[in-house]
C-alpha positions as CSV (number, residue, x, y, z in Angstrom):
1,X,-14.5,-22.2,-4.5
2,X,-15.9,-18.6,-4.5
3,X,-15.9,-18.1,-0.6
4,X,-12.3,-19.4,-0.9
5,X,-11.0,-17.3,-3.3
6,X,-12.8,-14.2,-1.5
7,X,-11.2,-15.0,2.0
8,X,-7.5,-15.1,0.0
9,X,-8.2,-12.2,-1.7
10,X,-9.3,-10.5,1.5
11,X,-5.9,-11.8,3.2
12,X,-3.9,-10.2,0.7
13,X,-6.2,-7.0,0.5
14,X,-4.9,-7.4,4.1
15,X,-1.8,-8.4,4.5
16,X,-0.9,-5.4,1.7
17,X,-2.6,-3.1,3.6
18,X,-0.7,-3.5,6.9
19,X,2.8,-3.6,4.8
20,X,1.6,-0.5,3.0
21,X,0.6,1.3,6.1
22,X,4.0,0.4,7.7
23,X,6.7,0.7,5.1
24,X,4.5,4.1,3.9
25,X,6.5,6.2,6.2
26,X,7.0,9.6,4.5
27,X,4.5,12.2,5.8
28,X,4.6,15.6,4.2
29,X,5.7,18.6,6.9
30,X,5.7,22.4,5.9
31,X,9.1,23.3,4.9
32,X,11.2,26.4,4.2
33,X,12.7,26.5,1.1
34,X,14.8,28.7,-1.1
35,X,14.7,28.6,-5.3
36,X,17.7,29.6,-7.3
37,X,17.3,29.8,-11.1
38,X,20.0,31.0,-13.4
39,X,17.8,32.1,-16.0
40,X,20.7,33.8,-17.8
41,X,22.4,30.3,-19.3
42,X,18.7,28.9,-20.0
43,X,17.4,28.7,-23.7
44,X,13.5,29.9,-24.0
45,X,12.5,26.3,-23.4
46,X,14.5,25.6,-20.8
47,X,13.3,28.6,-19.1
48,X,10.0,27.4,-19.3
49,X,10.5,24.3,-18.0
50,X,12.3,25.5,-15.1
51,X,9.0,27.7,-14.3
52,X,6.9,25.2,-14.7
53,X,9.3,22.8,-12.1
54,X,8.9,25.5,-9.7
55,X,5.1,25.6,-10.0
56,X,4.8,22.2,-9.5
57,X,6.8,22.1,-6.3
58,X,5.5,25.1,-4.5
59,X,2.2,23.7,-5.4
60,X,3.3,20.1,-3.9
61,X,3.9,22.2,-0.3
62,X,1.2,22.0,2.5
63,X,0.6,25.1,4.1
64,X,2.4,27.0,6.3
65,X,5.3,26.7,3.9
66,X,7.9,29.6,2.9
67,X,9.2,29.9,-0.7
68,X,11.5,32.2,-1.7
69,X,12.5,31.9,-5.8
70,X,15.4,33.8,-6.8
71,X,17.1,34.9,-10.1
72,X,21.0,33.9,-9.7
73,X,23.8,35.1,-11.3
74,X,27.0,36.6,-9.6
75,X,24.1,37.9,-7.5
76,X,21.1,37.2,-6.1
77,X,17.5,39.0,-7.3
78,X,14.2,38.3,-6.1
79,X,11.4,37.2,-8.1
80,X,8.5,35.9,-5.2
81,X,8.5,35.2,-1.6
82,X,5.5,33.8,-0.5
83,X,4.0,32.4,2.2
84,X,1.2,29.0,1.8
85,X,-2.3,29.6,3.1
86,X,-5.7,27.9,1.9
87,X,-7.1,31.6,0.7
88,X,-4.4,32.9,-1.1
89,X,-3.1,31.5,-4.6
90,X,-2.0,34.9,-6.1
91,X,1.6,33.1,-5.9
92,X,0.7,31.5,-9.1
93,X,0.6,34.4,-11.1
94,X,3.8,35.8,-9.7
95,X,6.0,32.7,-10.7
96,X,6.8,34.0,-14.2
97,X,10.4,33.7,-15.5
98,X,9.7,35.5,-19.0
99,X,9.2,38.7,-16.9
100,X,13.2,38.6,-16.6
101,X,13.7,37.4,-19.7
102,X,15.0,40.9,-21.4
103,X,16.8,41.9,-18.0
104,X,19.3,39.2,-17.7
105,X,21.5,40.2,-20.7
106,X,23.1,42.0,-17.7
107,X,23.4,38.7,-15.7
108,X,26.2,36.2,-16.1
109,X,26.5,32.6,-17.0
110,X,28.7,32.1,-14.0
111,X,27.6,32.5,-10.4
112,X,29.7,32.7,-7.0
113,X,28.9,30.3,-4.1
114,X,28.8,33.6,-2.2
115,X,26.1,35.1,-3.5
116,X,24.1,31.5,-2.3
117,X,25.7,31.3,1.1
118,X,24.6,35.3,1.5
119,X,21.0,34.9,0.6
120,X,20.8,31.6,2.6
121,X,22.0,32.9,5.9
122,X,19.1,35.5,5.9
123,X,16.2,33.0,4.4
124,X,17.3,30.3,7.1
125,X,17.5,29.8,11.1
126,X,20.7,29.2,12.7
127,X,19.5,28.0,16.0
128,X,20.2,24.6,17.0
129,X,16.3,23.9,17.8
130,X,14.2,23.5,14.9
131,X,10.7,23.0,14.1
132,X,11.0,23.1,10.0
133,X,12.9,21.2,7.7
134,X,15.0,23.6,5.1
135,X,15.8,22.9,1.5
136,X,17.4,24.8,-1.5
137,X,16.7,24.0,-5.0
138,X,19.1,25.0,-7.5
139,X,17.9,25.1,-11.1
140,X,21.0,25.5,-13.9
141,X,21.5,24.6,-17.5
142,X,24.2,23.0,-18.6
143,X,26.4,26.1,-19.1
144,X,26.4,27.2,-15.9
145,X,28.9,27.4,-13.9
146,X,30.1,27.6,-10.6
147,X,33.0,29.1,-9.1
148,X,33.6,26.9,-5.8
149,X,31.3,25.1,-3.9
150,X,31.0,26.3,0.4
151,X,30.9,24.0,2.9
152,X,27.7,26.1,4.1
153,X,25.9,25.1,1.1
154,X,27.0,21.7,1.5
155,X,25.0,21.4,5.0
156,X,22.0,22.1,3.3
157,X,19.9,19.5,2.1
158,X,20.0,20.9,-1.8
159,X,18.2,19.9,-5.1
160,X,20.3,20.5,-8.2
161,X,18.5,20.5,-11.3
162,X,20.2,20.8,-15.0
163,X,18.0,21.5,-18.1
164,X,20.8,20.2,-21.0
165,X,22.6,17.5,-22.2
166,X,24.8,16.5,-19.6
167,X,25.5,17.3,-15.6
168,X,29.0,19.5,-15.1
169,X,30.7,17.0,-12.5
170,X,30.9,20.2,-10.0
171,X,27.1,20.5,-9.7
172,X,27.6,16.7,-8.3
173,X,29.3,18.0,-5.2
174,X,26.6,20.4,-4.5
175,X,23.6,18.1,-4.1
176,X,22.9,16.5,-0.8
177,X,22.6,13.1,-2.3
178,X,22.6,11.2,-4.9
179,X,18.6,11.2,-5.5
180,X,19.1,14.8,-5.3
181,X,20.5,15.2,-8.2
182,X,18.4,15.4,-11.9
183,X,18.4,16.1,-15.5
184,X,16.1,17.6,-17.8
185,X,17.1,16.7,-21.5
186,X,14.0,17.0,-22.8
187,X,10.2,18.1,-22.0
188,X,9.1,14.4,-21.5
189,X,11.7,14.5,-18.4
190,X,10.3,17.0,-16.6
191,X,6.9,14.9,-14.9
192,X,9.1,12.6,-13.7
193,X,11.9,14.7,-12.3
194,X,8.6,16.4,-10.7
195,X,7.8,13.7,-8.8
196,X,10.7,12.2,-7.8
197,X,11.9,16.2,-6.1
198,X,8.3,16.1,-4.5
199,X,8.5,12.6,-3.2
200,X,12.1,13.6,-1.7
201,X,10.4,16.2,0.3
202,X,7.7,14.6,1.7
203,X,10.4,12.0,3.0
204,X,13.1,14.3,4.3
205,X,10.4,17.0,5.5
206,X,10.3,15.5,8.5
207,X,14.1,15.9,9.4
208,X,14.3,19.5,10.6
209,X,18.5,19.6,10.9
210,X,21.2,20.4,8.3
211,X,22.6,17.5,6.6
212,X,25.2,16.8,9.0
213,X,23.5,16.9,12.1
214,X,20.3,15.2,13.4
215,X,17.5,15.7,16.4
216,X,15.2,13.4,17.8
217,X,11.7,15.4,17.1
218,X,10.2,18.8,16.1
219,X,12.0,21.5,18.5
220,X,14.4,19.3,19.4
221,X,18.7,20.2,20.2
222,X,20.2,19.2,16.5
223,X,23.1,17.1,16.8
224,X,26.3,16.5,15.3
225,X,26.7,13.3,13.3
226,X,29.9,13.0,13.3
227,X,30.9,11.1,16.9
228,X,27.9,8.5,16.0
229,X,29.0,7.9,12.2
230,X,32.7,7.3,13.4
231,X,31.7,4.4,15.6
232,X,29.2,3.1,12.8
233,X,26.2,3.3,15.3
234,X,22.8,2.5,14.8
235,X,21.9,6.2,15.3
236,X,23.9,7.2,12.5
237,X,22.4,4.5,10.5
238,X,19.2,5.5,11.0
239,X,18.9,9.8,11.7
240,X,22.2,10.9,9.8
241,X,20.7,10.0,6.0
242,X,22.4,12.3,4.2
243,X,25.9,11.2,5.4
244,X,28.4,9.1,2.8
245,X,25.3,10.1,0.1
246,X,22.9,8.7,2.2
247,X,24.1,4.7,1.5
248,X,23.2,3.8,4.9
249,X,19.6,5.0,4.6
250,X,18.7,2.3,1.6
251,X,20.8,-0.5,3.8
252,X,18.8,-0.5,7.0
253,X,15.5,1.4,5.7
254,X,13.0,-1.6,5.2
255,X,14.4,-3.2,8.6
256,X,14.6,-0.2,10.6
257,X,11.1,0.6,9.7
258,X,10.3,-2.8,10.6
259,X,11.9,-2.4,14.0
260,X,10.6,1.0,14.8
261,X,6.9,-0.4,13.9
262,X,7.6,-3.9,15.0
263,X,3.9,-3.5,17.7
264,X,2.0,-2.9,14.7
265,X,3.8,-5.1,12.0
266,X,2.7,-8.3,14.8
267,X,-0.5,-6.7,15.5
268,X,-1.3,-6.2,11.5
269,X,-0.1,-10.0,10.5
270,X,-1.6,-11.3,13.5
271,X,-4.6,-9.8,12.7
272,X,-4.3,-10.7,9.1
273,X,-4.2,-14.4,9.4
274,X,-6.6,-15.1,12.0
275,X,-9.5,-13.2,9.7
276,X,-8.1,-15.5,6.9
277,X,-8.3,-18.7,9.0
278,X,-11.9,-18.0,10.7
279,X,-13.2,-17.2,6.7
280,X,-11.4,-21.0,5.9
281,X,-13.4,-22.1,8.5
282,X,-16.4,-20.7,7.6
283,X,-16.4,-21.7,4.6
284,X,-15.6,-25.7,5.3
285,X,-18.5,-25.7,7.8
286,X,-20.9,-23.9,5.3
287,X,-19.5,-26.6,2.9
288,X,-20.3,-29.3,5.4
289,X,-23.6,-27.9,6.4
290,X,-24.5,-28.0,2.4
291,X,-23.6,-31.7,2.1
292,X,-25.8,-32.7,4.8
293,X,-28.7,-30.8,3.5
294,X,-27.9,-32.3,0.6
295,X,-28.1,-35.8,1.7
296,X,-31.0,-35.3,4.2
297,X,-32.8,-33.8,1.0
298,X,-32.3,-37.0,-1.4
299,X,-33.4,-39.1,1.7
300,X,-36.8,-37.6,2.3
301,X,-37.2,-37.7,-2.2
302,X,-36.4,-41.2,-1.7
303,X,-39.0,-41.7,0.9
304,X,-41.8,-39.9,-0.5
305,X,-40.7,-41.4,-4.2
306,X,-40.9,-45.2,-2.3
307,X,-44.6,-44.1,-1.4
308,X,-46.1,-43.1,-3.9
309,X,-44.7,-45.4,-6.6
310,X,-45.7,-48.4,-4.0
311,X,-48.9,-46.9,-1.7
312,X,-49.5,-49.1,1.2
313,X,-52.6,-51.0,-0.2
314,X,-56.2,-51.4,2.5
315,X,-57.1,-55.0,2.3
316,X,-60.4,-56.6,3.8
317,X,-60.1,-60.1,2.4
318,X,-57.7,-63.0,2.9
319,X,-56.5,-62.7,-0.6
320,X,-52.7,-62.8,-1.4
321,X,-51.3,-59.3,-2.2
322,X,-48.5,-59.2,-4.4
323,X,-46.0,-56.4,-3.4
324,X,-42.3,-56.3,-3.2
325,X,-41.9,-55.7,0.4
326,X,-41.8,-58.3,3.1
327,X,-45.2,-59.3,3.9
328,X,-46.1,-60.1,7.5
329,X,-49.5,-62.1,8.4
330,X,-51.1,-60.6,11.8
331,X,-53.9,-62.7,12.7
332,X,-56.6,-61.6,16.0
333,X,-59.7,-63.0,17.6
334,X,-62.2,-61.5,14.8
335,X,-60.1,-61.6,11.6
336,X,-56.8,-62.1,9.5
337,X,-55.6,-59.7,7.4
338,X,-52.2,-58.9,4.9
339,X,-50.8,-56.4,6.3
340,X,-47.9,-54.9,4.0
341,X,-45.0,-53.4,5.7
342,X,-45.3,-49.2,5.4
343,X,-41.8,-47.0,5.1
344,X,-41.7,-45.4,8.3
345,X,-37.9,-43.8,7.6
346,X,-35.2,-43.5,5.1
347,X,-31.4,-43.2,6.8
348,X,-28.0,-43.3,6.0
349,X,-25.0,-44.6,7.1
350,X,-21.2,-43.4,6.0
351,X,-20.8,-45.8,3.2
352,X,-23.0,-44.0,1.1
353,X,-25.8,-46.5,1.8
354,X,-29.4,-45.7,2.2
355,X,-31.4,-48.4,4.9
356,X,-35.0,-48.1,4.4
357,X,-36.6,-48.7,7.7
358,X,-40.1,-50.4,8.1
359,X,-42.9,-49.8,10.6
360,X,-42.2,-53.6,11.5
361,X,-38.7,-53.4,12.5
362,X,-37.8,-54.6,9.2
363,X,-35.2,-52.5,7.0
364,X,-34.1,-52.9,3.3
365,X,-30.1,-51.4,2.9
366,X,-29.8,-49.2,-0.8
367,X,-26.3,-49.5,-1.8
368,X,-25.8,-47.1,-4.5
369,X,-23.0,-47.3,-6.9
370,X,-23.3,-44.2,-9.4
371,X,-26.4,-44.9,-11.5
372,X,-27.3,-48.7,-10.5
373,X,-29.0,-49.0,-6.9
374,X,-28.5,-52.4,-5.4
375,X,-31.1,-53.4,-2.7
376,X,-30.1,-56.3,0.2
377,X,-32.1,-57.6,2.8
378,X,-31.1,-56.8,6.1
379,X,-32.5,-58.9,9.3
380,X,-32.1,-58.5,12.6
């Protein structure tokens, strides 16, 4: 039962495995990406919290990633632009929002899509072949506003983060999707908005185009979504994500990753199964293999135990011998002896029966029936 439960557990182990390795599709890329924070309408805490967001997520990046965090307001200041390598983490430091924290009496609670669109035209490429994904991240509290939101922004695939009590419905247009969007009420929120922002990334880090366009590798021409999502095709389905909020992407995700990784979904199952089957087997045959051991065991204890409780006795004389075996009288030219039958070999058959088999061809069948043993004759 131990070796059975091993080889199911192993299957599983398996089996889970191969469906982890499969459906586990999103594989972090470097990316460029631009921070807004409009530190103005932000309470102490909230300030805090949006600092420590930003931390987070810059650390989250691979290297070889650009981040550029910005104060906003009806303008745009810089706080840090920094570029990811392995030997330099002064960035860190830099990321303080409480060094603006006396400045921004200046600032205003509202800010103009302008000012974004500005800044994001000089932080991002505008050539058709790209080898980086691009995101914005726009951190606000509740009492921000937000004069009008540009269709340049919209192309962007953008994070909108509000530290308050409720989302202003306008701040719902601006983010790509709707797992883009997030609210911070409290600090308890703030781990999980974290990883949901950083698990985004590592998924959509991988498509290098604006929103409404799509290419078919790193370098590659981006193309317009629009011709494919008017006909409904599979290709809009499948590149163009973060068109109609992205619906199609949870409707064909777990079968299109199926499909695109169909060789190893056969190979892994395939694989799978036939390491569970040849353990089953294994462990019948050692099963089997036990049993007849077992048997072969009791035979020869039954044998010896025959033996020695009734040892084949010498006799010289013509006197009668009282024994419980067949006796057999073998009389020659010089003299006649009792010559008692010694167990030569101890066999069974199917039935659970034991014959005991006789150096003079004679055999004595053991039927055994849980304790009792019953002994019969047997001629031939």
């Amino acid at each position: 039962m131990d070796v059975l439960n091993t080889s199911l557990t192993f299957f599983l182990i398996v089996f889970g495995t191969v469906a982890d390795t499969v459906l586990a599709r999103c594989v972090l890329e470097p990316v460029n990406m631009v921070v807004f924070s409009n530190i103005p309408s932000m309470s102490v805490t909230q300030r805090n919290q949006s600092e420590y967001l930003v931390r987070d997520i810059t650390s989250y990046l691979l290297e070889d990633s650009t981040v550029h965090v910005n104060l906003l307001s009806n303008t745009v200041t810089e706080i840090i632009s920094l570029h990811k390598t392995s030997d330099n983490s002064s960035w860190i430091r830099n990321i303080s929002f409480a060094n603006y924290a006396e400045t921004t009496t200046k600032f205003s609670n509202t800010i103009t899509s302008a000012a974004i669109d500005n800044e994001l035209e000089s932080r991002f490429s505008v050539n058709k072949y790209k080898s980086m994904a691009e995101f914005v991240v726009l951190l606000f509290s509740d009492k921000t506003k937000l004069d009008t939101v540009s269709q340049f922004l919209k192309k962007k695939k953008t994070f909108v983060v509000v530290f308050g009590l409720a989302i202003p419905e306008i701040f719902k247009s601006v983010a790509s999707r709707y797992d883009y969007i997030y609210q911070v009420g409290n600090a308890d929120d703030l781990e999980e908005v974290t990883k949901n922002i950083t698990e985004r990334i590592a998924c959509d880090s991988g498509k290098y185009c604006d929103t409404d366009e799509f290419s078919l590798g790193k370098g590659n021409k981006c193309r317009n979504c629009t011709p494919y999502c008017l006909q409904n095709t599979d290709t809009c389905s499948i590149h163009c994500t973060f068109v109609n909020g992205g619906e199609s992407e949870h409707t064909v995700g777990v079968e299109q990753v199926l499909e695109d990784n169909k060789t190893v979904v056969i190979l892994g199952i395939v694989g799978a199964i036939t390491v569970f089957v040849l353990m089953l087997l294994m462990y019948f045959l050692f099963k089997r293999c036990r049993k007849h051991q077992s048997k072969s065991t009791n035979s020869e204890n039954i044998m010896l135990h025959i033996n020695d409780k009734f040892p084949v006795p010498v006799s010289e004389t013509e006197e009668d011998i009282d024994l419980p075996f067949i006796e057999e009288t073998v009389e020659d030219e010089e003299t006649t002896a009792k010559k008692v039958d010694k167990l030569d070999k101890v066999s069974e058959n199917e039935e659970d029966k034991i014959v005991l088999d006789f150096a003079n061809n004679r055999e004595l069948e053991l039927n055994l029936l849980g304790d009792k043993v019953q002994y019969k004759p047997v001629h031939h």
